[in-house]
KOLVO-257796 format. One record per residue (C-alpha): x negated, y, z negated. Coordinates in steps of 0.001 Angstrom, whole numbers, padded with zeros to 6 digits. Last residue first. Layout:
<balums>
px=X	py=Y	pz=Z
...
</balums>
This chain:
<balums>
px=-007719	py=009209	pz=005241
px=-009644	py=006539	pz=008418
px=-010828	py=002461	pz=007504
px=-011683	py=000479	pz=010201
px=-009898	py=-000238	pz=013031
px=-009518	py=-003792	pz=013635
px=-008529	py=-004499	pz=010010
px=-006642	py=-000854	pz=009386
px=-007354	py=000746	pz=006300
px=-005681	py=003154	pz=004255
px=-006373	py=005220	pz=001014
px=-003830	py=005631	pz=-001502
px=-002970	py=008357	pz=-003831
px=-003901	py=011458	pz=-001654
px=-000554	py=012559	pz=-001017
px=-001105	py=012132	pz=002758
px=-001974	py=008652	pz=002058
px=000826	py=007801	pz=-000693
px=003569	py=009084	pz=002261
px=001580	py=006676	pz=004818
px=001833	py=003385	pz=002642
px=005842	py=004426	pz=001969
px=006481	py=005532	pz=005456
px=005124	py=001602	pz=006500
px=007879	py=000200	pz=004567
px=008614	py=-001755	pz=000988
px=005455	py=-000830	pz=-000365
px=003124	py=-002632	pz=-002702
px=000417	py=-000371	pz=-004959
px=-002703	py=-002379	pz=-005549
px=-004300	py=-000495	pz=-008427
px=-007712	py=-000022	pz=-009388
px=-011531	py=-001278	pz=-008903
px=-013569	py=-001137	pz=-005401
px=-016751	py=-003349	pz=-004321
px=-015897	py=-002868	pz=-000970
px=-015623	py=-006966	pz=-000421
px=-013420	py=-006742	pz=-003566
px=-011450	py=-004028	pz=-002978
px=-010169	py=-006084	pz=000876
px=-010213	py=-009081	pz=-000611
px=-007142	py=-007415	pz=-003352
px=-005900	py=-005657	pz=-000083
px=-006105	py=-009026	pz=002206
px=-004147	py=-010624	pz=-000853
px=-001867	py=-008149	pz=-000936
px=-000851	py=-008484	pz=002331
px=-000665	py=-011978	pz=002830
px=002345	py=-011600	pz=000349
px=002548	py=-012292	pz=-003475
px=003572	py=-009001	pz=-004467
px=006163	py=-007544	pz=-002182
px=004812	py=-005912	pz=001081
px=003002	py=-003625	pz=002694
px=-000252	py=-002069	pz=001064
px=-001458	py=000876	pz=-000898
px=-004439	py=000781	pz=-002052
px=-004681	py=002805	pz=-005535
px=-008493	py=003997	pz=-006876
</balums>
């Protein structure tokens, strides 16, 4: 599986998106983005599933 997330490596954010695979029990590739389009393009493609923390997680 890819999660895509926001940010460079080394953020907040890809730490919460490593947790986040780990708590789910999850293996692959963290995929950073540069902007929100980016995390939302790799959705619609399929490549990336998305999350959000007070949400819950929605394709």
């Amino acid at each position: 599986m890819k999660a895509a997330y926001l940010g460079p490596w080394g953020t907040f954010s890809e730490e919460a998106a490593c947790r986040w695979m780990e708590r789910m029990k999850l293996s692959g590739e963290l995929i950073p983005c540069t902007f929100i389009p980016e995390v939302f393009i790799m959705v619609e493609k399929k490549e990336s599933r998305c999350r959000n923390c007070s949400r819950g997680e929605f394709h």
